[in-house]
N, C-alpha and C positions, 0 to 999 in steps of 0.2 A: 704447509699451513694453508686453513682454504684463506681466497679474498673474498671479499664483498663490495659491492657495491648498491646502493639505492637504487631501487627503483622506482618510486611513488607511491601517493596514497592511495589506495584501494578503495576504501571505507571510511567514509566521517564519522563526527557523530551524529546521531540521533538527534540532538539538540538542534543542528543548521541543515538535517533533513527536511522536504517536505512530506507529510502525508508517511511516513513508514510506520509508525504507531498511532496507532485512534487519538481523537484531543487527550478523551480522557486518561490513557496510559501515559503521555507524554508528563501530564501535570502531577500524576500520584507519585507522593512521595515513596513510592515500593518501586517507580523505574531509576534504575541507575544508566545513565547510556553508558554504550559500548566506546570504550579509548578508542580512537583510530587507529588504522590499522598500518603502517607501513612496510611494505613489501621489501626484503631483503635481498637482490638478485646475486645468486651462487654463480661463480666463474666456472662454463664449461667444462673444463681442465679440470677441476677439484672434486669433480662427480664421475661416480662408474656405474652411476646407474642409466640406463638406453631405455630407449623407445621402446625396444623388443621386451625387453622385461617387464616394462609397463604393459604392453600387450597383453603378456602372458598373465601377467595378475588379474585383467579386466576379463579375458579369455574363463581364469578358473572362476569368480564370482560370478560370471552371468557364460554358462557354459551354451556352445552354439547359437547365442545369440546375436553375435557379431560378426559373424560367417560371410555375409557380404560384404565386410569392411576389408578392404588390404591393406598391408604392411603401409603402403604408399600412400592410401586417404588419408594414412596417421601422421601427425605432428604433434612435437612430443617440444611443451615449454623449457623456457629454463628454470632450474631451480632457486627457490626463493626459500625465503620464511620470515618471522614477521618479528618486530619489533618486541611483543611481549608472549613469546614462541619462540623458540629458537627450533626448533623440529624444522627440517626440510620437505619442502611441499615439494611436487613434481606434477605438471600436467600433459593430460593427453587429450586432444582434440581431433574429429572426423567432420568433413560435409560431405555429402553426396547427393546427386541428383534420379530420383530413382522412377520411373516411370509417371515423371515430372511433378513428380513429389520432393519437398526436400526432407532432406533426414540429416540430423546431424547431433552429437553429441559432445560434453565435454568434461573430461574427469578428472578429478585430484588425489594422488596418490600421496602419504608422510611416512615419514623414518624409514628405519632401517628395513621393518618388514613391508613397507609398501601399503599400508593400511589404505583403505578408501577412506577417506574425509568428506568428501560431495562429487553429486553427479549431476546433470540433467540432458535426459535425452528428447531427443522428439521423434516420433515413428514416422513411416511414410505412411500408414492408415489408421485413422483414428474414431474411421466411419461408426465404429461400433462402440465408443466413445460418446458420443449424440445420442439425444434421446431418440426413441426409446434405446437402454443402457444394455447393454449384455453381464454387468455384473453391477448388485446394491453395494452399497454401504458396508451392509453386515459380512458382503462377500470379498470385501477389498480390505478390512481391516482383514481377516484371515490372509490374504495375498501379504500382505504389509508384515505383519508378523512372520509369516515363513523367511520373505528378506531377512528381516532383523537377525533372528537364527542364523544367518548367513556371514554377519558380522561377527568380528573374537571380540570375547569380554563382553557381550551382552545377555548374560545367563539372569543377570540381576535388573533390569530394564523392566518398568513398567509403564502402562499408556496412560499418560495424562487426560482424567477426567475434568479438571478443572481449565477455564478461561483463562491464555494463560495474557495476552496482552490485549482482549478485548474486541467487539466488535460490533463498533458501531456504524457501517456503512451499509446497514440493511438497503438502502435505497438503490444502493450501485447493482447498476444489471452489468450482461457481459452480452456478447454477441451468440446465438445460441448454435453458431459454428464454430466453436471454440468446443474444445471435449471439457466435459463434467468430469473433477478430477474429486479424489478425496484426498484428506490431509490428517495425515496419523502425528502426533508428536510422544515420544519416550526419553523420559529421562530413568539414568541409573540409580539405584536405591541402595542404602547400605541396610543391613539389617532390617527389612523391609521400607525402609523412612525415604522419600523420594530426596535425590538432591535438586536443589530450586534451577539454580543458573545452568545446569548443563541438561543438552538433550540430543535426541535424533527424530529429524522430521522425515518421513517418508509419503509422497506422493504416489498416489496408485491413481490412475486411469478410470475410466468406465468400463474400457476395452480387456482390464486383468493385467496392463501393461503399468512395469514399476519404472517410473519416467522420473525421479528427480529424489534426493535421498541430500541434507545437509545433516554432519554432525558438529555438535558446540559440547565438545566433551574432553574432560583431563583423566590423564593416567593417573588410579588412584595406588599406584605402587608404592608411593613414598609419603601416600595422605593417613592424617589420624583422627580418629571424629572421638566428638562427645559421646559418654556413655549412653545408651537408653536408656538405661536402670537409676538411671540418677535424673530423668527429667520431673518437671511439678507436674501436678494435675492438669490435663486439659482445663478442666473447670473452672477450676482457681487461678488461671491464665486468660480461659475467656470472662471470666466478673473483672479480673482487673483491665483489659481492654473496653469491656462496654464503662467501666468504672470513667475511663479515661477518654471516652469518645465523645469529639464533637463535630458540627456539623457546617458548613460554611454555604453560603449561597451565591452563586456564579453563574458568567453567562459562558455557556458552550456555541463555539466558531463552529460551522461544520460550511464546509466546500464541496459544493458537488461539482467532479467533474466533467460530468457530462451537460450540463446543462450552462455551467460557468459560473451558477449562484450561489451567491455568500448567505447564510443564514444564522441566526443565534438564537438559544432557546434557554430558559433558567434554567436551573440545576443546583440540587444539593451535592455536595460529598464531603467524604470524612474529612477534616481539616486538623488531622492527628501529622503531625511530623515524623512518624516512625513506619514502617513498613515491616515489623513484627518482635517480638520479647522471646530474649535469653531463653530457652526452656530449662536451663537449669540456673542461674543466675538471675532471673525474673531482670535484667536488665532491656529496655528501649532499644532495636535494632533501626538505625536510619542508615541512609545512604554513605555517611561518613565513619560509621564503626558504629556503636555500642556506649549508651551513655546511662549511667544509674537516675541521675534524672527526666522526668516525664516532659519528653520532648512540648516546647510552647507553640503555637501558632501564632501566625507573624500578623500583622494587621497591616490595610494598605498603607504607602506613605508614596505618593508622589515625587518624581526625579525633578518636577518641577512645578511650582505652584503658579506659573504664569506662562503662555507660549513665547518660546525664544524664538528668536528671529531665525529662517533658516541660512544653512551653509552660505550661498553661493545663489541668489535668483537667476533665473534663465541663464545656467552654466553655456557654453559654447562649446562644441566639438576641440578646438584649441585648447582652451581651460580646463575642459576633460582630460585631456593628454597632458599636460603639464602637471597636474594632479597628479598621473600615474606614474609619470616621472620618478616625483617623488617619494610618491606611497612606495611605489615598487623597486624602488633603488638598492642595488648589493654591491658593498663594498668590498670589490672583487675584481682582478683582476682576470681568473682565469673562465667569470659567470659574462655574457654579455643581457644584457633586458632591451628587449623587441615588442612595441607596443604594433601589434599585426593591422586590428582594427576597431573603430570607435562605429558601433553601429544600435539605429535607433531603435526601438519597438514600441509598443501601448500593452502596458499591465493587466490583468484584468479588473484595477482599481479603474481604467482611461487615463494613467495616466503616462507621460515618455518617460521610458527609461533608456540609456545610452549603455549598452554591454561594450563593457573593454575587454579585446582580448589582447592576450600578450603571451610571449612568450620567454625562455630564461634558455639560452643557447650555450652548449658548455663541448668542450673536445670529445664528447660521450656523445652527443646528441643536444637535445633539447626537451623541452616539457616545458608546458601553460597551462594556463585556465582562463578564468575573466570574473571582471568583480562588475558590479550594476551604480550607476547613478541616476538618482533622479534628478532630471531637465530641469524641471520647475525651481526647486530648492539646491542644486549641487551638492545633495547630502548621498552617503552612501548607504545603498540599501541591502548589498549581498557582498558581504567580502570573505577569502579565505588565505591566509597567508599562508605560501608553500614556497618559502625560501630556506624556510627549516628542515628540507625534505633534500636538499645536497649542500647545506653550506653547515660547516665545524659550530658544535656546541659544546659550551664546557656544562658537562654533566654531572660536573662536582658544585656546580652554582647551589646554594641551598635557596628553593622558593620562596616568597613573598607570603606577607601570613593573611588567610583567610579576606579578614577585615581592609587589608592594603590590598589587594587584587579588585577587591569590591569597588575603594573607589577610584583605582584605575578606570574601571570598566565604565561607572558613570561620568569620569574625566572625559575616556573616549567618546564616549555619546553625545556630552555637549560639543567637544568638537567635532565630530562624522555626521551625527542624524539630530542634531539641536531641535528642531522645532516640531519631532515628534515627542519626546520626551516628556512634555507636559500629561500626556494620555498616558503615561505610563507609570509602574509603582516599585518601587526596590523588591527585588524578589522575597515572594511568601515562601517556597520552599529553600532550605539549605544548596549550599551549591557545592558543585559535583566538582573531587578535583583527582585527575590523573595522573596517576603514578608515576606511569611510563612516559607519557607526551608530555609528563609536567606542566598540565596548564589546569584552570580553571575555568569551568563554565558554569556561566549565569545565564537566569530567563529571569528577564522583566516584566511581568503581563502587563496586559493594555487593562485599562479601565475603564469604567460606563458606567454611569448613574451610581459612581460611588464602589462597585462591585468587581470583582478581577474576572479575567474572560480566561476562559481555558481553550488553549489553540489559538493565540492571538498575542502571542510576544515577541522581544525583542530578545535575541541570543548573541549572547556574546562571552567568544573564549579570551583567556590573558595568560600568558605566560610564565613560567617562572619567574621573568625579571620584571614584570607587568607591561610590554609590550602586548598588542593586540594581537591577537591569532585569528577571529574571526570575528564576523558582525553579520546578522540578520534582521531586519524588520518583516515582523509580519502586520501588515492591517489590514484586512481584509474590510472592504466596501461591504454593510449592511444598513441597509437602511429601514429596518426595522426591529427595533430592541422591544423585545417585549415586557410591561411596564413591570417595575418590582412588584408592586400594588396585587397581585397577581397569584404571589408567589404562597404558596398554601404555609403555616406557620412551622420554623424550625424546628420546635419542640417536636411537636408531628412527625419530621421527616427524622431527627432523631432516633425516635421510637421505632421508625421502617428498618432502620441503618442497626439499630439494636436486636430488632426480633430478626433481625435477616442475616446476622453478624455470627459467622463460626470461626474457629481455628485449625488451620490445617500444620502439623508437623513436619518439619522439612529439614535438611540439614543445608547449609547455606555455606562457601569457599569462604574464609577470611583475603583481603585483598593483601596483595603484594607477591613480587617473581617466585622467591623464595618460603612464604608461605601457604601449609601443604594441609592445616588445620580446617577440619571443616564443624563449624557451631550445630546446634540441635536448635533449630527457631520454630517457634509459633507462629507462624503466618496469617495474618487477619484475612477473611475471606467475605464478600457480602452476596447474598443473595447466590451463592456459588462459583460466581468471578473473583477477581484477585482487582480488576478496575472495575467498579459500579458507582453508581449515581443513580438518582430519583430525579425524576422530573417535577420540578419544583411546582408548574401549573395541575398537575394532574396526580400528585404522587405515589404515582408508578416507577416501578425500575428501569431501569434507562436499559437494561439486560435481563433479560429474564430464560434461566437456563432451564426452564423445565416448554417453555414456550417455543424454545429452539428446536427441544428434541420431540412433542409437537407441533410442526406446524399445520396451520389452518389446509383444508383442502374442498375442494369447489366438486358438489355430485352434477354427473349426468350421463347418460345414457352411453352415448359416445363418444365424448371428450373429455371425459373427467380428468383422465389422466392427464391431455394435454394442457388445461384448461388449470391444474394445480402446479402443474410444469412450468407454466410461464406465470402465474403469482409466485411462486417462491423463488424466480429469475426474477422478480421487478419489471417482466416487464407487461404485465397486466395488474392494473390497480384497480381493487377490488374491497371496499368497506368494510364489508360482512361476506365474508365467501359462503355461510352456511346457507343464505338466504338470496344468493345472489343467481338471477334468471339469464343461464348463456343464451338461450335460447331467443335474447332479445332482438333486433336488428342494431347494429353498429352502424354508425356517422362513420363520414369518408374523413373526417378528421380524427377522431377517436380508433379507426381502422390505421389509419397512418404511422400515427404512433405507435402501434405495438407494433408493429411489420419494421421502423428506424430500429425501435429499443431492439427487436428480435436482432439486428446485422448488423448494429454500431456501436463504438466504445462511447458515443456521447456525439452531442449538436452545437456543441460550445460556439459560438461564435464571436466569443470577445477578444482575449487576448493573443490570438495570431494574427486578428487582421482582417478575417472574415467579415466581421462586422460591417463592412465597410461595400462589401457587395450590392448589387444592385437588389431593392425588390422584387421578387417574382412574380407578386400577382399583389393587385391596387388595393383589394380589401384584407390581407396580411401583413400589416405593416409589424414593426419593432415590439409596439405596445400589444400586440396580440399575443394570447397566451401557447399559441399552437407555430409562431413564427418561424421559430429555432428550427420546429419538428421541418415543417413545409420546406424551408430552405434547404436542411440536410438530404430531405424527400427529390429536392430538384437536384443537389450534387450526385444525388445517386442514380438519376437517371428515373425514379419513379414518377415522374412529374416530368411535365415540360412548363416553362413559362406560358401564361396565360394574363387575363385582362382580370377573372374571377375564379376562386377554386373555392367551391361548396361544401364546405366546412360540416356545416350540420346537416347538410344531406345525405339519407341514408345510402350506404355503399351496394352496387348489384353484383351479380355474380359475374356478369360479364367484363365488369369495369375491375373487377377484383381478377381476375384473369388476364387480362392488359396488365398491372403493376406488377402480378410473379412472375411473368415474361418480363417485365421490362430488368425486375433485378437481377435476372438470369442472363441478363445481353445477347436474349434472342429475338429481339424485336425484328432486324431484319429478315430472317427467316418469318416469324409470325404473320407480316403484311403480305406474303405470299397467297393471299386467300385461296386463291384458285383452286389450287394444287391440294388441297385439302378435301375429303370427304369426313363429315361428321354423320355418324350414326345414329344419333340420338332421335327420338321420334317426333320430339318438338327442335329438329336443325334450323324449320323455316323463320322459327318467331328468334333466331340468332341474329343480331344486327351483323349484316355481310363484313362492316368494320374490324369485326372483333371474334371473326370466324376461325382467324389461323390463331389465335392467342388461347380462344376455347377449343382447339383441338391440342395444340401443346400440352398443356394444364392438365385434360384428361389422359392425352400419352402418359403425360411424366407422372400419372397420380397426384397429383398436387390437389385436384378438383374432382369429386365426385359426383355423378349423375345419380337420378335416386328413379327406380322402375324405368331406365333407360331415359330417362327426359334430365335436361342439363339445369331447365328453368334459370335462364341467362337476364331476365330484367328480377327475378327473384332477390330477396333483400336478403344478404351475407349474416348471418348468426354469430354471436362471441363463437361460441363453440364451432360456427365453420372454419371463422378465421382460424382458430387455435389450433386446429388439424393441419390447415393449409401451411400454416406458420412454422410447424416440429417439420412438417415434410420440406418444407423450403430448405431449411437447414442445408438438412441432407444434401438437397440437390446443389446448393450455392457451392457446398463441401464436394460434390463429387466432381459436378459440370464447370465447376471455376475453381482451384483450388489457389492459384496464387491474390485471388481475389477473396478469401474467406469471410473477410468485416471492414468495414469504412471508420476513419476517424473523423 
């Protein structure tokens, strides 16, 4: 007989994630999160499957490609599987260091035949990955698809043309030494009809390199679907959707990471409770089954019509710990609970929060985590209870009904986070409840001017017996809500949501272990996304799929290419690209910035601490809108402190030659002036300063001389930057590789 034993949770939910789905997918009623995931670990002893056979599997799907890996770089996990899975995973894992490159990969093999399940590799060259690309778009979905072909049982796979969980972080740039990757996703179809919930994502490279491949797919051996020959009319499915559509106004959270700013914007969306109709039973599909009634929409209702007083004011490190005491206490003798450390940080609201960590010591080992309080109040802001991950449950307990779990959850809230509560509203949508973990989870949005915020609640899981399982507060600090007053009239946005509103056919899993039935549903679709919203001041679509598959692109002569390269990375912003003159000269602060956004994930400087750094220069203080940028500029070495840094003075070509030397970390070679001869026929009018930084730049390409003259006091062009900028790349990538992008 095999054993088992536990080995932890893998995967939360989606619900006490941050940032894994857009606001908007998190709030539509069409997401269901994913039950958590717990890991099953298989005893050694009870398996004949080896490393070497795992090899050999990885060896025939990707034939000679692994040729530099030995038996020995390999290590092969132990076997697990998952709580609502019983299929046996196995993984194999490599590092190497390869001509001081790392390379490393890590694979998951299930059942009996060894199937691939997911991969993700990373090469040791990715140069041709970088712009310019050695392989488009049109050329990687061919790559992607040949893979697929590679996998059994994908004869019937088609590629998802629709949005499937949304994308709203146009703003987010990435570091432009990181490779342009593409991302295929296929789900299997029966009878041509896609199925909703399962897929295969496949990541293809720029370089033709297939780097990362997840499948979320079930063996349809023992499944039985709806007839097609028996579904209604599209037609007659989409009149009784628009029949049934209405429209809700909301404010949308959005966080940008790089910067650290909270923002909120109106928004309309559908405020339908269903996420699509029976195609043969014309029944309401929601997150909880199937209802012949037309699911209602909830209206706000406040957890509290007056602020209650918080937990605990100015908790104490002491009172922290005694807290956890008891929060965290198992009646157990063979568990011991070890509270490690009570340690403080600043949010990116400003405000303290104390992380406890602890841990649960057992004859096996140990395992922890840490739950948050805030200083101020003694309320808790982030908890996750994982006592239920090795201590006995009786799983014949029959759950708490709906309605009872509910007000547990607001029981725990007055007692946990009491004096947030008043901001907040019993949840608009149905709440989500899990089979397998047997718990319940609720989102309570925050409220504003009467209206619920999408991206901005309180989550909270409850148990079968109505014990807590988790708790989040989200509220993010904005100080600028934009007035309802504003917001263009419902009716209106109705009509967008209606003329933009199709039906897509899909066959959908019925939930439960043991059920194998898959529905034929009507899926509502807006504007070609499955998550959409209008922008309530402007009313535009919050997603606009035909604008994706054009985007905007900036002409000129010699940089067009680079110069649409870096607007559609974010990180040249640009109003009107048709009409937009590169040819301008660029401010040494406006040059700055793209040169940050080109090498870094973000300038955040709030919630680690940063903040707290000294000034770099007198006239960039906090309140300046380029601060963040300058500062990050001086962590990086492009800058040294100074008394003034000239903002709006246009950039020269010499001074622009100083800052790629300087990100390159070859300033001390550069100051070697001497040792230099420059070619160029105007070398004299070179400030001797900046002599070895303008001979670098031209070695390296980075900087181009035009009829042999370098023209060094010359004022730097968008479009010179933007050449300089794709080459940078490159060279950060070749001449520094463990150094590729700054946080």
């Amino acid at each position: 007989m095999v054993n088992f034993k536990k080995l932890g949770i893998i995967l939360t939910s989606t619900a006490f994630s941050v940032g894994v789905l857009s606001p908007m997918a998190q709030a539509s009623a069409n997401v269901k999160e994913p039950q958590e995931r717990v890991a099953i670990q298989v005893a050694s002893t009870e398996t004949k499957v080896t490393k070497n056979m795992l090899i050999k599997q990885l060896n025939t799907l990707f034939p000679g490609k692994f040729n530099f890996v030995t038996e020995k770089d390999f290590s092969m996990g132990q076997g697990h599987y998952y709580n609502d899975d019983k299929t046996i995973r196995y993984d194999l894992d490599f590092h190497k260091r390869i001509n001081g490159k790392d390379v490393f990969g890590n694979f998951t093999f299930k059942g009996e035949d060894l199937e691939i399940e997911n991969f993700y590799y990373q090469p040791a060259n990715i140069l041709d990955a970088l712009y310019p690309v050695k392989y488009s778009e049109v050329e990687a979905k061919k790559i992607a698809q040949d893979f697929l072909k590679k996998l059994p049982n994908t004869a019937n796979y088609k590629l998802r043309e629709d949005n499937i969980f949304g994308n709203f972080d146009l703003s987010f740039s990435r570091p432009l030494t990181e490779p342009i990757r593409y991302s295929f996703t296929y789900s299997p179809t029966h009878n041509g009809v896609l199925m909703s919930d399962e897929s295969i994502n496949i990541v293809v490279l720029a370089n033709g390199e297939v780097t990362s491949m997840y499948r979320n797919t079930e063996s349809t051996s023992k499944a039985t679907f709806d007839n097609l020959e028996q579904k209604k009319n599209e037609s007659d499915i989409l009149a009784k959707v628009r029949e049934n559509l209405s429209v809700d106004l909301r404010y949308m959270a959005d966080y940008n990471y790089q910067t650290g700013e909270a923002s909120a914007k109106l928004v309309y969306m559908p405020s339908t409770g269903f996420n699509g109709v029976h195609a043969i039973n014309g029944q309401w599909r929601t997150m909880n089954g199937f209802t012949s009634e037309v699911p209602k929409a909830k209206g706000v209702e406040k957890l509290a019509s007056q602020p209650l007083a918080p937990r605990k004011k100015d908790i104490t490190v002491a009172e922290v710990e005694e807290l956890a005491k008891s929060l965290l206490k198992v009646d157990s003798d063979k568990v011991k609970l070890q509270i490690e450390s009570v340690d403080e940080r600043e949010n990116e609201n400003g405000e303290t929060i104390y992380d406890v960590n602890y841990m649960y010591y057992s004859g096996n080992g140990g395992s922890g985590t840490s739950f948050e309080v805030n200083k101020a109040t003694g309320e808790i802001t982030n908890y996750w209870d994982m006592r239920r991950d090795f201590m006995e449950t009786d799983d014949k307990v029959e759950p708490i009904s709906k309605d009872a779990a509910l007000a547990k959850a607001i029981d725990h809230l007055k007692e946990w986070a009491p004096s947030y509560i008043h901001n907040y509203s019993k949840p608009l949508e149905d709440a989500t409840y899990d089979k397998y973990s047997k718990q319940y989870y609720f989102s309570f949005p925050r409220i504003v001017n009467g209206i619920a915020v999408v991206g901005d609640e309180i989550s909270v899981g409850i148990s079968a017996d109505g014990k807590l399982n988790a708790l989040h507060v989200n509220n993010r600090k904005i100080d600028n809500w934009p007035s309802v007053n504003k917001a263009i009239p419902a009716d209106k946005a109705k009509a967008t949501f209606s003329e933009g509103l199709k039906v897509e056919l899909q066959y959908a899993k019925q939930d439960g272990e043991d059920n194998h039935h898959y529905d034929l549903v009507y899926s509502p679709v807006y504007n070609g996304s499955l998550f959409n919203g209008i922008d309530a001041t402007t009313g535009k679509w919050l997603q606009n799929v035909d604008d994706a598959k054009e985007k905007p692109a900036i002409s000129h002569p010699k940089a067009g290419g680079e110069l649409t390269y870096l607007l559609h990375q974010n990180v040249l912003e640009v109003k009107d690209p048709a009409n937009f003159n590169a040819d301008t000269a660029v401010t040494k602060g406006e040059a700055l910035k793209i040169l940050v956004k080109s090498l870094s994930y973000g300038y955040d400087f709030g919630p680690n601490g940063r903040d707290n750094e000294k000034q770099s220069f007198n006239n960039i203080d906090k309140k300046h809108p380029l601060y963040k940028v300058v500062e990050q500029a001086v962590r990086m070495d492009i800058l040294q402190p100074a008394n003034q840094f000239a903002v709006d003075k246009e950039l020269t070509r010499q001074e622009l030659a100083e800052w790629l030397v300087r990100i390159l970390n070859l300033e001390s070679v550069a100051k070697h002036s001497d040792i230099y001869k420059l070619n160029f026929t105007d070398a004299s009018s070179i400030d001797s300063a900046y002599a070895g930084y303008v001979a670098l730049v031209s070695a390296m390409g980075l900087m181009d001389g035009q009829q042999n003259k370098f023209n060094a006091t010359g004022k730097v062009t968008y479009a010179d930057l933007a050449i300089s900028t794709v080459r940078l790349a490159k060279a950060v990538y070749e001449e520094n590789d463990d150094r590729r992008y700054y946080y």
